[in-house]
VOBA-708053 format. One record per residue (C-alpha): residue number from 1; residue in three letters; x, y, z. Coordinates in Angstrom, 3 decimals, padded with zeros to 6 digits. Example, Ala and Ser with C-alpha at 12.3 -4.5 7.8 and 13.67 -1.06 7.14 Angstrom:
<pts>
  num  residuo        c1        c2        c3
    1      Ala   012.300  -004.500   007.800
    2      Ser   013.670  -001.060   007.140
</pts>
This chain:
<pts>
  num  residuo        c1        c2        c3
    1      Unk   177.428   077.168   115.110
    2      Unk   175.339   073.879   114.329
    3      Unk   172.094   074.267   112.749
    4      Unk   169.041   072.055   111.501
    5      Unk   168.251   071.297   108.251
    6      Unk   165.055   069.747   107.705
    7      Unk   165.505   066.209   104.875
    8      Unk   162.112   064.490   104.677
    9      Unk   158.953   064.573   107.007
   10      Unk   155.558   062.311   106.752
   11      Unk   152.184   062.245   107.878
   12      Unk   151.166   059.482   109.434
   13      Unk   147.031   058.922   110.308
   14      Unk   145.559   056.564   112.822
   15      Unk   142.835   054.468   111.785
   16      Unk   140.494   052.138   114.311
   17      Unk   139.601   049.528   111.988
   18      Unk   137.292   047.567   114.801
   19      Unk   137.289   046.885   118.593
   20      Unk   138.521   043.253   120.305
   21      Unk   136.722   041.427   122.566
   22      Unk   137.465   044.040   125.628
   23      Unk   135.952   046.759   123.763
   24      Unk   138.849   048.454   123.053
   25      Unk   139.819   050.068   119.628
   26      Unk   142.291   048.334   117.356
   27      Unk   143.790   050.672   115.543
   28      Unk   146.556   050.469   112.414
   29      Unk   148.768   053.263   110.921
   30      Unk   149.035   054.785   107.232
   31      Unk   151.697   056.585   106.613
   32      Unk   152.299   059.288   103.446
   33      Unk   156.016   060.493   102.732
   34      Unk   157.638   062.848   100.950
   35      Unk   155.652   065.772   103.067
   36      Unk   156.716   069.039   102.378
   37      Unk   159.284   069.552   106.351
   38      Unk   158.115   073.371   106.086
   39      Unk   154.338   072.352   105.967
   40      Unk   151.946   074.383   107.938
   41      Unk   149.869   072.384   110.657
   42      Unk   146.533   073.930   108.941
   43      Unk   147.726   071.748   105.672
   44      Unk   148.173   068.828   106.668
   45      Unk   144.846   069.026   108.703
   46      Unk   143.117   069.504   105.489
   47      Unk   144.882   066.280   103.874
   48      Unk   144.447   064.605   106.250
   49      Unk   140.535   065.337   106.750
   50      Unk   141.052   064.463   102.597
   51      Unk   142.406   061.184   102.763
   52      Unk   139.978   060.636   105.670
   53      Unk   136.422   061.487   103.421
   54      Unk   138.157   058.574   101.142
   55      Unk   138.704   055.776   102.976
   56      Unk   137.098   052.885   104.662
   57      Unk   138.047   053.502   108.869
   58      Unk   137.683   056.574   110.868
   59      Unk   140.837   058.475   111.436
   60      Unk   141.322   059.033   115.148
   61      Unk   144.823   060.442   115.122
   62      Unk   146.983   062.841   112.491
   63      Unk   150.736   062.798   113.271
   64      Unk   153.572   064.532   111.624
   65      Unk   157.600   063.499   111.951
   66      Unk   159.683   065.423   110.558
   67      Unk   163.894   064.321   110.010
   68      Unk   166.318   066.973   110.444
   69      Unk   170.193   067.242   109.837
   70      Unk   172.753   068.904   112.070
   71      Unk   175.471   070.469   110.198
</pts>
């Protein structure tokens, strides 16, 4: 029976950086790799709150991928 293995997973955060003419956000992505697949979602809420108290732009959005292998 096939399973899933889990290989790599990252965090990626959303950061608006400014608005354009319309007043909407622009926003860019930063992504961190190497994340831990098995990570709970408390963790990474508490790096990502982390990375957020040291950088420039707001954070308006905390994803997680995660790559998994069938064997």
């Amino acid at each position: 029976m096939a399973e899933y293995t889990a290989v790599n997973a990252l965090l990626r955060t959303r950061v608006q950086i400014g608005t354009n003419v319309d007043g909407r956000p622009i926003l860019r992505s930063c992504s961190y790799n190497g994340v831990d697949p098995s990570v709970e979602a408390d963790d990474l809420v508490t790096v990502a709150q982390a990375i957020g108290n040291v950088i420039q732009y707001p954070i308006v959005e905390n994803q997680f991928s995660r790559t998994d292998l069938i064997i």
